[in-house]
N, C-alpha and C positions, 0 to 999 in steps of 0.2 A: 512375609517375604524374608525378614531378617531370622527367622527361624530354619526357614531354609535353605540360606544363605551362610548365616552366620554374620557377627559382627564385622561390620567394614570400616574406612575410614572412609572420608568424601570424596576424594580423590578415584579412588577406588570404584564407588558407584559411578563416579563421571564417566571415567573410562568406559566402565559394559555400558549404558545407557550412550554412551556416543558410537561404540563398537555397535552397538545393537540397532539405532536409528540412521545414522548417517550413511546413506544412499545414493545412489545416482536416483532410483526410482522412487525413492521418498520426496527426492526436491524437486522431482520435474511434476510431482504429485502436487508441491507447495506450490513450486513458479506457475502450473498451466490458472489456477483460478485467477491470479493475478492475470497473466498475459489474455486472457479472454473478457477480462471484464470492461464491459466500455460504458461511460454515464450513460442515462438514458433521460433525459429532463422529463420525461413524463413517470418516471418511474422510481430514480433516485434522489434521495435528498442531498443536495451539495455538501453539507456537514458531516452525514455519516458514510458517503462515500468516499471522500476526500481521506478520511480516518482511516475507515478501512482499508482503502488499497497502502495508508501509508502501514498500517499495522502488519501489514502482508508481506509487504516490502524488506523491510529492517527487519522481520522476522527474517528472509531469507539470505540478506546481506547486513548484517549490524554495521559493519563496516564503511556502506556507502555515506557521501554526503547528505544535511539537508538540501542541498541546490540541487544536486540529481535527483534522490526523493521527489521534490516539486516536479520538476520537468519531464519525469515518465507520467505521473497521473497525470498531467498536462495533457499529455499525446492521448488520452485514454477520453478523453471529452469531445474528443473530431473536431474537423477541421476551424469554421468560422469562430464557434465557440471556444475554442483554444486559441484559437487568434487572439479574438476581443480580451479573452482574461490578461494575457502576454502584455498588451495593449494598456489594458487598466493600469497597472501595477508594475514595479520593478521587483527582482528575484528578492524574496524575502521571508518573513515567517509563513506559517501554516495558518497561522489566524486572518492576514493579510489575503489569504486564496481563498480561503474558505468564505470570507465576507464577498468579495469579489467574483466569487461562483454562485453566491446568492441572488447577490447583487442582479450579476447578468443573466439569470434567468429566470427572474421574475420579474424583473422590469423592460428587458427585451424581450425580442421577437425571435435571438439568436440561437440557434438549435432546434427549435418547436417547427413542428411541420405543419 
């Protein structure tokens, strides 16, 4: 690439690599796996799902807080079971949720059909 390019500074690549990716149809390409993903206690593990939607996330907004971070994967677990976590726990780390998403669905009934 730098042969057919030529020498660059960083700067310089930043730029074409942001010119070149930065879309409307690339993020709505990033945001739709997020906005569609919902846990599924039979299928998800609380640890790698909690990670992942948050790795999804601050990929697509670095800028958000952790407190919102938390509170969209929240919505993303349905109703009772996002209750009960809210319920467990006050707004705090990711390790705090993720014990607490363990927690409540292996030892309850909440979510399981």
């Amino acid at each position: 690439m730098r042969q057919d390019h030529g020498k660059h500074s960083w700067p310089c690549w930043k730029e074409q690599i942001i010119s070149k990716w930065e879309s409307d149809s690339l993020t709505f390409r990033m945001e739709n796996p997020f906005e569609e993903a919902i846990f599924n206690i039979e299928m998800d593990m609380p640890m790698s799902f909690f990670l992942k939607q948050k790795d999804k996330l601050t990929s697509l907004h670095p800028d958000v807080s952790e407190t919102m971070v938390h509170k969209r994967i929240l919505r993303k677990c349905g109703g009772d079971l996002e209750h009960a976590i809210r319920r467990c726990i006050e707004p705090c780390s990711k390790e705090y949720y993720i014990n607490a998403m363990e927690d409540i669905t292996t030892r309850k009934k909440i979510g399981k059909n």
